[in-house]
N, C-alpha and C positions, 0 to 999 in steps of 0.2 A: 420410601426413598428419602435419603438427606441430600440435600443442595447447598451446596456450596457456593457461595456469593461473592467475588472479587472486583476488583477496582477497573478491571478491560484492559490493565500494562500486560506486557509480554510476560515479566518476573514475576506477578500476580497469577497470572495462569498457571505458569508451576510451584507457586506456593500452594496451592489450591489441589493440586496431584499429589505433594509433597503431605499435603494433610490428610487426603485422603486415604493413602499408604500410611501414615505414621496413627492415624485412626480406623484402620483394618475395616473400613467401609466398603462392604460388596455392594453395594445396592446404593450408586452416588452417581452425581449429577453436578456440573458447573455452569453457573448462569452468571452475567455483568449486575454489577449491584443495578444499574439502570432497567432491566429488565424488569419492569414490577409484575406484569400481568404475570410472568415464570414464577413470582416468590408468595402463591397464596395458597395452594395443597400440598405445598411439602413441608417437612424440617426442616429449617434454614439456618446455616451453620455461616456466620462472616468473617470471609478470611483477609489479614491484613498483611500486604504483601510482606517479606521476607525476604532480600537478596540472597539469604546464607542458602536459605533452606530451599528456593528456584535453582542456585546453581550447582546442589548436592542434586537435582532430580534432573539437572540438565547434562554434568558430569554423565552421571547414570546413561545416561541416551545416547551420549556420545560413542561409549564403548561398546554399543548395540547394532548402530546404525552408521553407514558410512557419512561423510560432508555433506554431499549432493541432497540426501533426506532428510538430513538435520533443517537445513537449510528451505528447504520445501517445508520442513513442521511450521517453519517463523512466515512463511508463506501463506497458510493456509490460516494462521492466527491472524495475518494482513485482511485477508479476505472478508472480513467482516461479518461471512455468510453466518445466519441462524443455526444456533446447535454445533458450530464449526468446535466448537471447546470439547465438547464430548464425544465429537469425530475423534480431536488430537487424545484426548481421557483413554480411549479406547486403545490407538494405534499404540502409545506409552506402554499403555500394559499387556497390550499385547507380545511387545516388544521385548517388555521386563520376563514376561511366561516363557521366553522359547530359548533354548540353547543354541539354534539358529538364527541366521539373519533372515529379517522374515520381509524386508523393504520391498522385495520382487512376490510378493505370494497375493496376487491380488484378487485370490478367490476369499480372502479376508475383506472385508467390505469397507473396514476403518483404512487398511492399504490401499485401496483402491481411489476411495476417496479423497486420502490425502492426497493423490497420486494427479488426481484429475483434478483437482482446486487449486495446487502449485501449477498444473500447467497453465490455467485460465489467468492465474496473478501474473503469474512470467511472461505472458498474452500481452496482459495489460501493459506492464513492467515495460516491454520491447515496443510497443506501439507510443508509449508517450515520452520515451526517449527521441521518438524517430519526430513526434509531431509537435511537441513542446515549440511553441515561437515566444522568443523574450522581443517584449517593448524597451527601448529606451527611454529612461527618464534622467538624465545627465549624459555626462560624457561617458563616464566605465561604469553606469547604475545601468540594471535592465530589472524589465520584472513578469515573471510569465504564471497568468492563470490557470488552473486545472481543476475539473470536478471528478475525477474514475469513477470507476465503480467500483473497485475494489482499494486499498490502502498503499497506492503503489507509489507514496512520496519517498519513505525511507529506502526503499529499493532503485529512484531515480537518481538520487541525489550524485554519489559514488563517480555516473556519467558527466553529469553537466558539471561535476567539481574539477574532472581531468580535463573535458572538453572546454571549458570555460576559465582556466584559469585565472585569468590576465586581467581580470572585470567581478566587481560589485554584481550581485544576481538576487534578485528573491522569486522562488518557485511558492504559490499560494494554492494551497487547495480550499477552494471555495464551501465546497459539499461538508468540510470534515472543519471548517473553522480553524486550520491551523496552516503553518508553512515555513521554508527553512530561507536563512540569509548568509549568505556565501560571502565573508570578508579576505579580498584578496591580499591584503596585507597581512593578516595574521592565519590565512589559510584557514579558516576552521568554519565550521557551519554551526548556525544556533537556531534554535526556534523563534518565528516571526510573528506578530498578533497585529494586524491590519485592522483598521475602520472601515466596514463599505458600506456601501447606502443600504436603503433599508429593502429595497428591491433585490429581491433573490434572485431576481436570472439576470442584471448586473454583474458583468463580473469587474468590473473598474471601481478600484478603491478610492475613499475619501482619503482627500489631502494629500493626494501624489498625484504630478502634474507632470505630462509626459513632453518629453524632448519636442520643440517646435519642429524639429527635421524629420521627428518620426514617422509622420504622416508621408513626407516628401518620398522616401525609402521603399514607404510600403506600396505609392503609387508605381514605383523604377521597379520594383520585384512583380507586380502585378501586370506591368508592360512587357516585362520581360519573359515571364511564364506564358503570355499571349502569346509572343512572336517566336516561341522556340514551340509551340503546340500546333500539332498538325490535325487539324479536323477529320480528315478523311480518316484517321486511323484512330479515330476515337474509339473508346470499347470501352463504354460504362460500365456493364458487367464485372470485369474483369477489374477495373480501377474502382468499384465499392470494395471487392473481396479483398483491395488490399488500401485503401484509405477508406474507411467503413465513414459512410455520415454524421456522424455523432461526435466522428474527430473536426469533422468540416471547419467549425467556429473557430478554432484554435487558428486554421491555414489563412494567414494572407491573401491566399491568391481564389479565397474561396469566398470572401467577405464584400 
């Protein structure tokens, strides 16, 4: 088997398809160059991404598959899952084999797959839309922590750019060492690289000092969540299955 080795971008993935195809390789495999324990029984081929040659294999895909699975492909490359590369390897050439549209045939197992990995990202995708809480630190600066489990910052972003206009933001994801900064003046979002202490389950960054009043806010929202909650009709049960524990940290009214 040869293994193909790329950088983890999204465009590196299908340069990596794009060689495999342009190298008539039946018997291949893509792993992240970080992957070392994957790179010591095979042939190991290092692919250096290519814009031209990812968007001649993405073109390709496009006229295969409708928006909605495209879209789900970029999903399941989010999801960070082991071997997730040679799930999408698979569904690609499956794709490329059929004069049908094969997105619905999920007795295909790459279809399947991608099928149920987009739905888990999209999961996530919708839960940390809904439970994102931003700190203020100035007057139009806010800044909100998150560790997912799966890669679901670029897929958040879109929301809190409409929803948030009006204000300075940065969303940080903890887990993954990166995050984005929303400039309401020139509308655009860039990548963010914070300082945080050296404590990992910290999620509060060095050298950012948060609004005196913020505290005041989140005591008014926590009085408030008390006096509108009726005990008798509590039903924990029911209130995990849909704010699950793991979100808890994030909620004010949970802290």
């Amino acid at each position: 088997m040869v293994q193909f080795i790329y950088d983890g971008t999204y465009q590196g993935l299908f340069t990596a398809i794009f060689e495999i195809y342009e190298r008539k390789c039946k018997d291949a495999s893509i792993v992240k160059e970080n992957n070392l324990e994957a790179l010591v029984f095979f042939d190991n081929i290092r692919i250096y991404t290519d814009a031209e040659k990812a968007t001649r294999v993405m073109k390709g895909l496009r006229k295969k598959v409708s928006q909605e699975c495209f879209t789900n492909i970029y999903r399941c490359y989010l999801s960070e899952l082991k071997g997730i590369e040679n799930t999408i390897l698979q569904f690609v050439q499956y794709a490329f084999s059929s004069e049908q549209n094969i997105e619905d045939n999920f007795g295909n197992s790459a279809v399947l797959d991608v099928a149920q990995t987009a739905r888990k990202v999209g999961r996530e995708k919708h839960r940390f839309e809904a439970f994102v809480r931003f700190e203020s630190i100035g007057e139009t600066f806010f800044y909100a922590p998150i560790d997912p489990d799966y890669n679901v910052l670029p897929l958040i972003v879109p929301h809190f750019k409409r929803r948030y206009a009006d204000q300075d933001w940065i969303i940080y994801d903890t887990k993954r060492k990166y995050g984005v900064h929303y400039d309401r003046q020139t509308e655009q979002v860039n990548e963010a690289v914070i300082d945080f202490t050296i404590d990992t389950t910290d999620l509060t960054p060095t050298g950012i000092l948060f609004d005196p009043d913020e505290k005041l806010y989140q005591n008014l929202w926590k009085n408030y969540f008390k006096s509108v909650n009726i005990p008798i009709r509590k039903n924990m049960k029911l209130h995990l299955q849909h704010v699950p524990k793991r979100y808890w940290k994030y909620l004010v009214e949970k802290k």
